[in-house]
Every structure is written in C-alpha cells, then in structure tokens.
Backbone bond lengths (Angstrom), bond angles and torsions (degrees), N, CA, C in turn:
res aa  C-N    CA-C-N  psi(-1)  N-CA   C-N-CA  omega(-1)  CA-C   N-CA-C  phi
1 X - - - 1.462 - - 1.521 109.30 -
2 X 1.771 120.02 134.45 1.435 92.42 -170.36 1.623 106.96 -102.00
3 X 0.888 121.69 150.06 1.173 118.39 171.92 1.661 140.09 -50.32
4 X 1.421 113.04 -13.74 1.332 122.49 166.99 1.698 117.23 -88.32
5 X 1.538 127.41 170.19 1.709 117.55 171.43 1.589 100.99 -36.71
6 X 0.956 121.95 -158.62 1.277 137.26 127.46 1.535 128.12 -85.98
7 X 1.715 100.02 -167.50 1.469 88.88 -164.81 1.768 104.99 -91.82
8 X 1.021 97.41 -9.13 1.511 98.95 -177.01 1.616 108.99 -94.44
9 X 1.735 124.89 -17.81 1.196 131.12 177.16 2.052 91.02 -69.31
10 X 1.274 118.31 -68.06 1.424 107.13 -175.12 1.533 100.89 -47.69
11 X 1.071 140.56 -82.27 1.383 135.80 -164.65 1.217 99.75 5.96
12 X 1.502 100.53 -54.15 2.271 105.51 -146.60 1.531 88.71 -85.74
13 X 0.860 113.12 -28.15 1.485 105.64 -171.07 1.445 117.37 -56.01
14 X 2.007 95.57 -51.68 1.400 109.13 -171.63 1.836 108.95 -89.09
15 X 1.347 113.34 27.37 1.502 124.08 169.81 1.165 120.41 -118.42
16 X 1.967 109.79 -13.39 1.005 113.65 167.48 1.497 113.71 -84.97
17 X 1.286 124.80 -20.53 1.429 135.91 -147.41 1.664 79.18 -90.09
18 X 1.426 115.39 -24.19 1.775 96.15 -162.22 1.808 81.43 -120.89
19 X 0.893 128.00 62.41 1.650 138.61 133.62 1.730 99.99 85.38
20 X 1.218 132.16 7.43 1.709 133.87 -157.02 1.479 100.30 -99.93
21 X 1.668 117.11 -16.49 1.362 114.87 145.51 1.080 128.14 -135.38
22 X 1.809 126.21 152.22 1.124 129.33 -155.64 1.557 101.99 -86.41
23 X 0.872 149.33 4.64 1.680 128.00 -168.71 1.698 110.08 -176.34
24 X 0.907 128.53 161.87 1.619 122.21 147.32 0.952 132.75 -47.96
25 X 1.715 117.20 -42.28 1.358 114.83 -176.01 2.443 101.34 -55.69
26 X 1.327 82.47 -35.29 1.780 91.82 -171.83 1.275 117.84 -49.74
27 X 1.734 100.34 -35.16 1.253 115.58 173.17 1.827 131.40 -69.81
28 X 1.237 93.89 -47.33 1.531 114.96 162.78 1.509 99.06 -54.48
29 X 0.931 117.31 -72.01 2.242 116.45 -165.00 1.767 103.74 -59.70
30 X 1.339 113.01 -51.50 1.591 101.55 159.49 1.781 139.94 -41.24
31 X 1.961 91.59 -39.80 1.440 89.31 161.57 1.410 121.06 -83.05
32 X 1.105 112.14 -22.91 2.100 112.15 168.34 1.413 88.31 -26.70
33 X 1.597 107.18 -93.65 1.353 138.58 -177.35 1.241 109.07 4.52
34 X 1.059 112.23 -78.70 1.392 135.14 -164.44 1.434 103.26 -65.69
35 X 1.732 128.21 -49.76 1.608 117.71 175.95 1.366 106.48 -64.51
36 X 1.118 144.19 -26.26 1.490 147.90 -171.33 1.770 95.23 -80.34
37 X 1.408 124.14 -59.53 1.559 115.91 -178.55 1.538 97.99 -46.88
38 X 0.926 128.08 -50.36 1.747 132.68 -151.53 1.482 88.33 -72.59
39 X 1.483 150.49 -33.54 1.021 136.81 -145.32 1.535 95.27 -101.63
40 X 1.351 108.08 -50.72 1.445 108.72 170.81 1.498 125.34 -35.47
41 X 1.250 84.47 -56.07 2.018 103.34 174.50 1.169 105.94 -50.34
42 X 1.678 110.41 -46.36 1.955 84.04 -169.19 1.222 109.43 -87.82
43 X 1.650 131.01 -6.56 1.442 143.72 169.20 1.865 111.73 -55.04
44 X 1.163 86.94 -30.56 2.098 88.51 -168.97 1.479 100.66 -114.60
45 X 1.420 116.45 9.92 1.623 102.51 169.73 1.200 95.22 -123.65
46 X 1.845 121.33 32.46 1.331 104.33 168.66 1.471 125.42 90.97
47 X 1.797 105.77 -15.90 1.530 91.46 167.63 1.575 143.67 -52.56
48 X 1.407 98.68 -23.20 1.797 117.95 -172.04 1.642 100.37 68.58
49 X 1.087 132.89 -156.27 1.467 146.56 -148.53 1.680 102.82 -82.00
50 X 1.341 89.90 122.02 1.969 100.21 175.93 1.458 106.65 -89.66
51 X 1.812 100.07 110.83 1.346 120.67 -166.97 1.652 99.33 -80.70
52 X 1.155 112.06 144.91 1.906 106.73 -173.33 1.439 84.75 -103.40
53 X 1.407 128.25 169.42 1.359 131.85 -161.69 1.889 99.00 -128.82
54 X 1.277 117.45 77.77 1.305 117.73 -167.79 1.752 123.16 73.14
55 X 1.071 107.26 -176.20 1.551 97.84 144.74 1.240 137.72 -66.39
56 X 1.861 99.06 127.03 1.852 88.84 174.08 1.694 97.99 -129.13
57 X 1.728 88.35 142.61 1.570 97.34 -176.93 1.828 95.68 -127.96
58 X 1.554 81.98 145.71 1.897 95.17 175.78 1.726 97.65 -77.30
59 X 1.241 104.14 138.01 1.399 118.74 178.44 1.315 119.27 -124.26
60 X 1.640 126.40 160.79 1.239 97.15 170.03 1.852 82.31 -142.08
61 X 1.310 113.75 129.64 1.830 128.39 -165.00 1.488 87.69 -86.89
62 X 1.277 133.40 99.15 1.352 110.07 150.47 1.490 127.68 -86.18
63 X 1.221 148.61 131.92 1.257 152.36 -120.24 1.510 108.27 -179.42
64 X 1.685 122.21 158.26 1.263 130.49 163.42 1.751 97.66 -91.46
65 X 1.290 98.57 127.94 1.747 110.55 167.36 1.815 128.37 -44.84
66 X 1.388 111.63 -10.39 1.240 127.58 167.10 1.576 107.74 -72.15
67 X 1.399 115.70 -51.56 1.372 123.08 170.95 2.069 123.10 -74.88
68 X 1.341 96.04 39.04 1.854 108.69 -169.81 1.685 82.28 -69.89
69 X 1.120 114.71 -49.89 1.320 99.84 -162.84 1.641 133.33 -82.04
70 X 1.206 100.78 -3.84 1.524 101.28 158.35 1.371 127.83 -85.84
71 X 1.416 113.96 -18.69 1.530 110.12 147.79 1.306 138.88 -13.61
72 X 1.595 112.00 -71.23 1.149 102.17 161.70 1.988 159.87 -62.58
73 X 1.737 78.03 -23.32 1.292 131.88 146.90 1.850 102.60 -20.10
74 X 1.691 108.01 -90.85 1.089 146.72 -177.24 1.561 97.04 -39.12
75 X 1.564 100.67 -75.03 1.675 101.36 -171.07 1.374 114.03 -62.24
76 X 1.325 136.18 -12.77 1.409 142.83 -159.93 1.899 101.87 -105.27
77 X 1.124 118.54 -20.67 1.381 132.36 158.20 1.230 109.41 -81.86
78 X 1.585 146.77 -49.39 1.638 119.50 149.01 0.711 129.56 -23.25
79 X 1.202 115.93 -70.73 2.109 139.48 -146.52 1.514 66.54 -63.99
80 X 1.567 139.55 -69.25 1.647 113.73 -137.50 1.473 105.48 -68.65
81 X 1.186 135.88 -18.87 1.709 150.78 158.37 1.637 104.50 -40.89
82 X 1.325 119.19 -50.83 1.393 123.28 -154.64 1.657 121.97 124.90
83 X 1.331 113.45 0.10 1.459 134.58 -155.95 1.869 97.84 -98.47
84 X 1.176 132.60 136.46 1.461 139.10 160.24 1.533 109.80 -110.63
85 X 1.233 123.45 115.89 1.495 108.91 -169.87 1.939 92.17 -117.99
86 X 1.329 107.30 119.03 1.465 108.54 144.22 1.598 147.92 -62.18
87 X 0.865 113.80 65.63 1.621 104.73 -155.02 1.728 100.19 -71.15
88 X 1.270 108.39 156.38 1.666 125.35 173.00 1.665 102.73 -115.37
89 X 1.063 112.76 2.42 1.395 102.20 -166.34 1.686 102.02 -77.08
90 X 1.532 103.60 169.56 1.751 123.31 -168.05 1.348 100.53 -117.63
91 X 2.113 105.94 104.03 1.375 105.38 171.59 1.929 114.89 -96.44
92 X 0.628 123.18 -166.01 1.535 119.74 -160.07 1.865 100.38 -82.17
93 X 1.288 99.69 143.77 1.161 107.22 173.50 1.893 121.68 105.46
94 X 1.824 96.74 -18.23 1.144 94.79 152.81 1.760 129.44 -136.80
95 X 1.208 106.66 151.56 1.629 129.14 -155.32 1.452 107.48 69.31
96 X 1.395 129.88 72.89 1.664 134.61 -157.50 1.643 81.98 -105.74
97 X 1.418 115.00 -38.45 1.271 118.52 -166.94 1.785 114.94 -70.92
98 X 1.068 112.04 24.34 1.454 132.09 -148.33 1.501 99.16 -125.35
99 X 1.796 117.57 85.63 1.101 107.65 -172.84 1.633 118.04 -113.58
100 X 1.217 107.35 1.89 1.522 102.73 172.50 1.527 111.42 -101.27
101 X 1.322 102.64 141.33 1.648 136.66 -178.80 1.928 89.50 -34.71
102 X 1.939 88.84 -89.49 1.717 85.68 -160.28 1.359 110.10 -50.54
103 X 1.430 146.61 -36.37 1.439 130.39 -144.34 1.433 102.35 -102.59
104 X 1.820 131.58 12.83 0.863 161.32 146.41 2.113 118.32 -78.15
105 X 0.828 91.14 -30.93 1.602 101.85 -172.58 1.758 88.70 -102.45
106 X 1.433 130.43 -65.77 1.347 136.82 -161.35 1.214 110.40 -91.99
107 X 1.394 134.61 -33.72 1.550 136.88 167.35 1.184 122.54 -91.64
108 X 1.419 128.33 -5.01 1.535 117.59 174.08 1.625 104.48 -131.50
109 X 1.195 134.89 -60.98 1.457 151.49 135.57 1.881 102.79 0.94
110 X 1.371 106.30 -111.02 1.069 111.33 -150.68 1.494 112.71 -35.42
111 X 1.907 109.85 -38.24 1.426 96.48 -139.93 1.946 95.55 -96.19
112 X 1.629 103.56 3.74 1.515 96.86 153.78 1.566 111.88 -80.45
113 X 1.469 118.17 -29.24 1.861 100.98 -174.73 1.230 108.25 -64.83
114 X 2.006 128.07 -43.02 1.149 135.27 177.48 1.691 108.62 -54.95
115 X 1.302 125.92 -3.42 1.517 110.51 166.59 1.271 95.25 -102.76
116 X 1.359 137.77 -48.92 1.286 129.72 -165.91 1.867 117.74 -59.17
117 X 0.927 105.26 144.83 1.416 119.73 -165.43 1.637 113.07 -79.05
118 X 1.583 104.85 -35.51 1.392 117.03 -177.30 1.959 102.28 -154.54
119 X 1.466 87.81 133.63 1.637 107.50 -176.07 1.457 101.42 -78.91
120 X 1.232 130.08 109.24 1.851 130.73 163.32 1.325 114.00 -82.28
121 X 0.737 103.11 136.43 2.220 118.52 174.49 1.077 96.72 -112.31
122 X 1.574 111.06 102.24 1.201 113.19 129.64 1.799 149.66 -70.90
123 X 1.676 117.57 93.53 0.895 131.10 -159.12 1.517 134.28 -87.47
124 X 1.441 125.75 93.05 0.962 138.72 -145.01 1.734 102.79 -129.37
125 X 1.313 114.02 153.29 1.799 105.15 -177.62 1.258 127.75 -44.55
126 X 1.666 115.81 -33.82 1.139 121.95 -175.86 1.581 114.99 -87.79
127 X 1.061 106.64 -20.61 1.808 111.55 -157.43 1.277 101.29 -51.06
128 X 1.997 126.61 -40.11 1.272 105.66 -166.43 1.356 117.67 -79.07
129 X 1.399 135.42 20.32 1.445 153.68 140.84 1.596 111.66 -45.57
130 X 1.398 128.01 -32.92 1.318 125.61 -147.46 1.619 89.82 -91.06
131 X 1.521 109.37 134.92 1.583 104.92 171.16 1.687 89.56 -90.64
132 X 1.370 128.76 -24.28 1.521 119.69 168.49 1.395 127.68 -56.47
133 X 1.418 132.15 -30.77 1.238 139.70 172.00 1.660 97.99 -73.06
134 X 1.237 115.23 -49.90 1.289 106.57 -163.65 1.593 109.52 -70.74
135 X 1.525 131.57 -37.10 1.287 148.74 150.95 1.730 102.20 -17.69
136 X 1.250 103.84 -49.08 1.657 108.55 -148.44 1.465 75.31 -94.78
137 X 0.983 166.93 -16.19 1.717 150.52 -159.16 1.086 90.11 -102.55
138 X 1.402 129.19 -49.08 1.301 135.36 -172.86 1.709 122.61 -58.43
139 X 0.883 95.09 -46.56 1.553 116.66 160.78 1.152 120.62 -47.13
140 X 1.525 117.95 -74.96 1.304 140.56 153.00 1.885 105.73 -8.22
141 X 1.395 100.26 -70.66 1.300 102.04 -150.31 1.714 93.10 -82.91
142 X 1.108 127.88 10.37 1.904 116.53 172.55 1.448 86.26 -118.64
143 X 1.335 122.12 24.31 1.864 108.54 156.87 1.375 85.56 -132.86
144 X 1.196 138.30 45.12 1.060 122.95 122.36 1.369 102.95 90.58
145 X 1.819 137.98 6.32 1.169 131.56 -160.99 1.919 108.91 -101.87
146 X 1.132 103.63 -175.29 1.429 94.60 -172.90 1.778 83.59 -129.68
147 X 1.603 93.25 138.38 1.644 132.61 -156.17 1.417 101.40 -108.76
148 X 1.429 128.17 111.95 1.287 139.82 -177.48 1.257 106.46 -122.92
149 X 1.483 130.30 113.05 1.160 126.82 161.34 1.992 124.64 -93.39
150 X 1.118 99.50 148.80 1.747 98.06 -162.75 1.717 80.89 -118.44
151 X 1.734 109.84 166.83 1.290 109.11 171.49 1.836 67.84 -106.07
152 X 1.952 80.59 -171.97 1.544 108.28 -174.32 1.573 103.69 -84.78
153 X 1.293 141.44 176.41 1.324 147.14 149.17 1.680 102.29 -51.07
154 X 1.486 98.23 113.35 1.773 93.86 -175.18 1.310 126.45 57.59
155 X 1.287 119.30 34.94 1.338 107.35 141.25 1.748 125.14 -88.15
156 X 1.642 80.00 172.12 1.952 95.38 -175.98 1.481 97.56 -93.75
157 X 1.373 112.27 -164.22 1.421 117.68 -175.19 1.602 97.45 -95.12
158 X 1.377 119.20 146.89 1.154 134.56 179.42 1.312 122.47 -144.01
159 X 1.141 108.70 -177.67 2.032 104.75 168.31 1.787 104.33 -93.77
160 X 1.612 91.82 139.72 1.411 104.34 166.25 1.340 119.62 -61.90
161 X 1.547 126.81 165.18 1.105 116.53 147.42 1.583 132.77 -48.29
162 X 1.350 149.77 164.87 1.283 128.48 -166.13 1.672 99.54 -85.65
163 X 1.669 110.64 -49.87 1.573 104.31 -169.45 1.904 95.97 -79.84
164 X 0.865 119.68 30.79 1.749 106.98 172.36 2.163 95.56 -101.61
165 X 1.803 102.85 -49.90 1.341 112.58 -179.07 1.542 97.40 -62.41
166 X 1.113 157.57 -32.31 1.449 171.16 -166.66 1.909 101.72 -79.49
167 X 1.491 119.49 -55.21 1.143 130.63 -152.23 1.435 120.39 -111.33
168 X 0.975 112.30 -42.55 1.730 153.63 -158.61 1.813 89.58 -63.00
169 X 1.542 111.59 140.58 1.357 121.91 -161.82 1.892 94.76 -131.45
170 X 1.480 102.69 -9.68 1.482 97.68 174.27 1.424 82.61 176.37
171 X 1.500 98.63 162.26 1.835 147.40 -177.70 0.862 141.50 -126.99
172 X 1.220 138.52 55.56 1.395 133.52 -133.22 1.963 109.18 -125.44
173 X 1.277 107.36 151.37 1.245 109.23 166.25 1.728 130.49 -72.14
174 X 1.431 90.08 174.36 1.727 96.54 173.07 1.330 104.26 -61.62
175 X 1.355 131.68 71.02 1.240 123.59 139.15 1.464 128.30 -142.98
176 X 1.289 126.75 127.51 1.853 151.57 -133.42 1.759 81.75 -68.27
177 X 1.230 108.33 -53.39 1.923 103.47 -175.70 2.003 121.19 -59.10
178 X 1.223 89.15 -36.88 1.506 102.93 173.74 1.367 115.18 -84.14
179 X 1.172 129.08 -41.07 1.802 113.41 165.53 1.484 110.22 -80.14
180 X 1.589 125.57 -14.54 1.427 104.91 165.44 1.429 119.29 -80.82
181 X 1.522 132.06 -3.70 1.333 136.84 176.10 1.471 97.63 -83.64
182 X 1.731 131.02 -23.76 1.186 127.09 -139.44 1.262 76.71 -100.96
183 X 1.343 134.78 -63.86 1.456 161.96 -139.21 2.334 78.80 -62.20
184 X 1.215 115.75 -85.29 1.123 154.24 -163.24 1.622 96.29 -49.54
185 X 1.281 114.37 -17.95 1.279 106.93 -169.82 1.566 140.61 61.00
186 X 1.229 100.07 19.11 1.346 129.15 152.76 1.524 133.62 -59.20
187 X 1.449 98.51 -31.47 2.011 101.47 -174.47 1.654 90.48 -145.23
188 X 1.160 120.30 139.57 1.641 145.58 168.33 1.232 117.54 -109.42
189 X 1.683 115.72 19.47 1.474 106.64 -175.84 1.865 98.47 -75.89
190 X 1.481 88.89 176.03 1.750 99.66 141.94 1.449 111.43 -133.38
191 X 1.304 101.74 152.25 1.360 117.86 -164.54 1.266 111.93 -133.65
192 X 1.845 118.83 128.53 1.754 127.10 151.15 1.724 109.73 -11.55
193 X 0.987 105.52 161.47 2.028 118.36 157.53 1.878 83.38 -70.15
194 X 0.843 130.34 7.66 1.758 106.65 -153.04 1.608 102.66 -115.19
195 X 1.632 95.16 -23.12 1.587 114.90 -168.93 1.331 116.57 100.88
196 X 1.598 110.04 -5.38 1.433 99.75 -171.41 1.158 108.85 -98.12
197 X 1.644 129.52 169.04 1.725 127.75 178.38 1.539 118.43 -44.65
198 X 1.114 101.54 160.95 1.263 105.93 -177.61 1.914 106.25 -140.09
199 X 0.978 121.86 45.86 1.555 133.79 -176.89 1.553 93.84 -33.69
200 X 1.107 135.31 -73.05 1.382 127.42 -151.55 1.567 104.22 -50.43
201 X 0.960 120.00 -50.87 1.314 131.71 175.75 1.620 112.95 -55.37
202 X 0.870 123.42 -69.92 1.593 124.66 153.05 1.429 111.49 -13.60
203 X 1.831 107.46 -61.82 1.732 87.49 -169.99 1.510 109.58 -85.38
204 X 1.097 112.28 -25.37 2.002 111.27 170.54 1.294 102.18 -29.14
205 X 1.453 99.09 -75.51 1.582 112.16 -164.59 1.512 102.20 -41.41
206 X 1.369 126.47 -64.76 1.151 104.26 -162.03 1.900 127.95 -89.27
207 X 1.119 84.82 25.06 2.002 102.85 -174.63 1.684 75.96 -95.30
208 X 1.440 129.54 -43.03 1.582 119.58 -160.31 1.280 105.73 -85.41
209 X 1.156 133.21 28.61 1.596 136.74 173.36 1.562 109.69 -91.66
C-alpha cells in the first residue's frame, strides 16, 4: 500500500484546486468513486479480496519545506506500527509557480486540509517561524480537524508554533505508538522530544482557549 493518495485521488484534488469541482463534499464523492472502480478492477482481474494494510488515515503534514525530508521519515515510522498515512501536504518544488497569497492559502492549501482527516505538525526548531504552518493549524482548527503535533527525530525542546500551543489536542514524541494513539485520537497528552510530560504546556494551551 503506498503511502501517498493515489494517483487518481490527486487528479481530483488538483481539478478541484483549478475550479472542475465545486466543493469538498465533490471531492470526497469523487474519491468514493474512484476507491470502488479500483476495487472492482482488482475483483475481475482476479485479484480476490483487497487486503487494507493496517490503518490508513488521510493526513495533512504541515511542515517548513527545509524539513521535506523527514516526511518520509515520519510516515515510514507508522506504517512499521501498523499505521498508512496519506498525506496531501505541498513539499517544495511543486506549484512554485503559484504566486498569490489567497489562491495559495484557499485554492491549493485548504481544500487538501478539508480532505485530510487530521492536521500533523511537523515540529522542528524553526517551524514556529512559519506564518504558513501557523496559517494551516489555523485553518485546520475552523474545519473542525484534530491537530497533532510530532517533534522531529532528535529534537531538543523548543518553542511551539503559536496557533499549534493555542490549538493543538496533543504533542507527542518520536515514537510510531504515541503519534498513532495521538493521530487516532486515543491520547491528548503533550509530550517532551524525550516522551516525558510536559505540564506547562498542557496548562498554556488550555488558558489559550
């Protein structure tokens, strides 16, 4: 199973982004479509039963583009848990040609977080610099999604982003069991890079509600 949409899930995505569908919901019923054709297909050429490969959840990684490469990183430490993560997120190099603010924030942005099921933070020293990470949490959290922040592989303690400490429903370290409870909505802690509690952070967050 690969870990990104598929190729026909981006299609709709990137037809919605250029006006060929009207809404999310359009987007969502197009991807039905499309997992049901695929199942058929492998039903009449003989595949027999389409085995799902653990849990898979639509994600959307928001991240600084310096950190593209721990991405995979991230998702490749699920999958070994049992976890399939789809990400929609935009690592560097594509839509560069994409120079206005809103149709960047509202035409490419939103309407991948509005498919994704759960917003990931990727948390790295610099990230809480990004007015783009923080954009995308923000977002996130007036559609209603649930906001998981991960540290990086080896990081130290740092500052959060501001709308993650503001928004953020858990914190968790490099470990595949603890962001799949976080991811899954199973655990609401926040957590050190270390794994251990992090109370101060806990009560910020929730004095900023």
């Amino acid at each position: 199973m690969n870990d990104e949409m598929s190729a026909e899930e981006r299609d709709i995505l990137d037809r919605f982004e250029k006006g060929g569908l009207r809404s999310a919901a359009d987007v969502e019923q197009e991807i039905e479509v499309a997992r049901k054709a695929a199942h058929n297909t492998f039903n009449k050429t003989g595949g027999g039963k389409v085995v799902m490969a653990g849990d898979l959840r639509n994600v959307f990684i928001s991240h600084i583009h310096e950190d593209d490469d721990g991405l995979p990183r991230l998702k490749d430490l699920v999958a070994r848990h049992g976890m399939t993560c789809r990400d929609a997120s935009i690592t560097a190099g594509k839509f560069n040609s994409a120079t206005n603010e809103d149709y960047i924030k509202y035409g490419i942005l939103k309407p991948r977080i509005e498919w994704a099921g759960v917003l990931v933070v990727y948390v790295s020293p610099d990230t809480k610099n990004s007015d783009w990470v923080n954009w995308e949490i923000e977002c996130a959290h007036r559609e209603g999604k649930r906001i998981v922040g991960v540290w990086e592989w080896g990081a130290k303690d740092c500052e959060l982003p501001e709308a993650l400490e503001r928004y953020g429903d858990a914190v968790v370290g490099w470990n595949g069991e603890s962001i799949i409870d976080a991811i899954n909505g199973n655990a609401n802690e926040w957590r050190k890079p270390d794994g251990s509690e992090w109370d101060y952070r806990a009560i910020k967050r929730y004095a900023c509600r």
